[in-house]
Every structure is written in structure tokens, then in C-alpha cells.
C-alpha positions in Angstrom: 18.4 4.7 -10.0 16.1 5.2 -7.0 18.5 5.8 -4.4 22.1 5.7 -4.0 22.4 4.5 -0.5 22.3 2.0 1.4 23.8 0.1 -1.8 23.4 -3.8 -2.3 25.3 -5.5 0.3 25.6 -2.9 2.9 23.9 -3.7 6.4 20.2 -2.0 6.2 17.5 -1.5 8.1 14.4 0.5 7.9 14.3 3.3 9.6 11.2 4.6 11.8 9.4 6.6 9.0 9.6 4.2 6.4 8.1 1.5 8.8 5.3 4.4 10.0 4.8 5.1 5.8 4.3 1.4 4.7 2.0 1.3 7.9 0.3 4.4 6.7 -0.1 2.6 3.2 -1.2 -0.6 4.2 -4.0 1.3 6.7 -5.4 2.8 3.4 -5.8 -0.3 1.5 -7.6 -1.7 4.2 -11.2 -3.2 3.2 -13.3 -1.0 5.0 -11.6 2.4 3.9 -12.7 1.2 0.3 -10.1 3.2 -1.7 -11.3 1.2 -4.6 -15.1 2.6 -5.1 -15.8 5.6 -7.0 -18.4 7.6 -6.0 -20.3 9.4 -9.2 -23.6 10.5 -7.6 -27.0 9.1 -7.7 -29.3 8.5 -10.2 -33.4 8.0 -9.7 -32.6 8.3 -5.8 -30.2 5.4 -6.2 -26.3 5.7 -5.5 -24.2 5.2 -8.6 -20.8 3.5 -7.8 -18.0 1.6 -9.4 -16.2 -1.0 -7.5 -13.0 -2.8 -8.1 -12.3 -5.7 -5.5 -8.2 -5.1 -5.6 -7.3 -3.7 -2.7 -6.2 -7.4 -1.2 -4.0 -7.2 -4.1 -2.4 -4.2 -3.7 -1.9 -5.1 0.4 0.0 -8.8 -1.4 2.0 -6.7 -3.7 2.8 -3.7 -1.6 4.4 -6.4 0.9 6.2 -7.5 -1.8 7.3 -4.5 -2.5 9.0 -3.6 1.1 10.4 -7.1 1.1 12.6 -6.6 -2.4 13.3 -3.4 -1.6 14.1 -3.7 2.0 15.3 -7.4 2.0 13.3 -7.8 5.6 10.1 -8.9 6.3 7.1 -6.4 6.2 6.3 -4.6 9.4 3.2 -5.7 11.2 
């Protein structure tokens, strides 16, 4: 069980810090903060990196997420 209220049913709506965290989640996923490259440090003067394009994923499925959780749309 991950929580034990508000239970199925019940009148719900996210509070201000759960609508400031998936904000704060989303903003890390975002392209340009590249949470997705690994840095390992350069070799012959040439930066060594590893790169995994699935951040757009993770923004799809994290708004998923809110929306089965939260049964509202996610916040914008």
C-alpha cells in the first residue's frame, strides 16, 4: 500500500507540494538539463560520453503517472 488516504472514491485534489514536486520532476527531465548523459572523462583530448535519448519518455510516463495516481490531469 502506498498510502492510506485519500482512499479510492473520496474527493481528491493535489495539494500545492505535490503540484510544486511533479513540477520539480518534470523541470529535470527537461532536454536541455540532459539527465540522461554520463559524463566519464576524456580520452586523447576528446570527451567520452554515453547518451540515452529517454528523457521524452520519462516526461510521457511521469504524466501518466500523476494522472493514475491523481485521477486529474497533469499540472502545466
Amino acid at each position: 500500500c502506498i498510502w492510506t488516504q485519500p482512499r479510492v472514491g473520496d474527493d481528491y485534489s493535489p495539494r500545492n507540494g505535490e503540484i510544486d514536486a511533479y513540477r520539480d520532476g518534470l523541470a529535470a527531465l527537461q532536454d536541455e538539463r540532459d539527465v540522461f548523459t554520463r559524463y566519464y572523462g576524456d580520452f586523447e583530448g576528446v570527451p567520452v560520453r554515453n547518451h540515452c535519448p529517454g528523457s521524452a519518455f520519462a516526461r510521457r510516463m511521469l504524466a501518466h503517472g500523476w494522472t493514475a495516481i491523481t485521477d486529474t490531469p497533469p499540472p502545466k
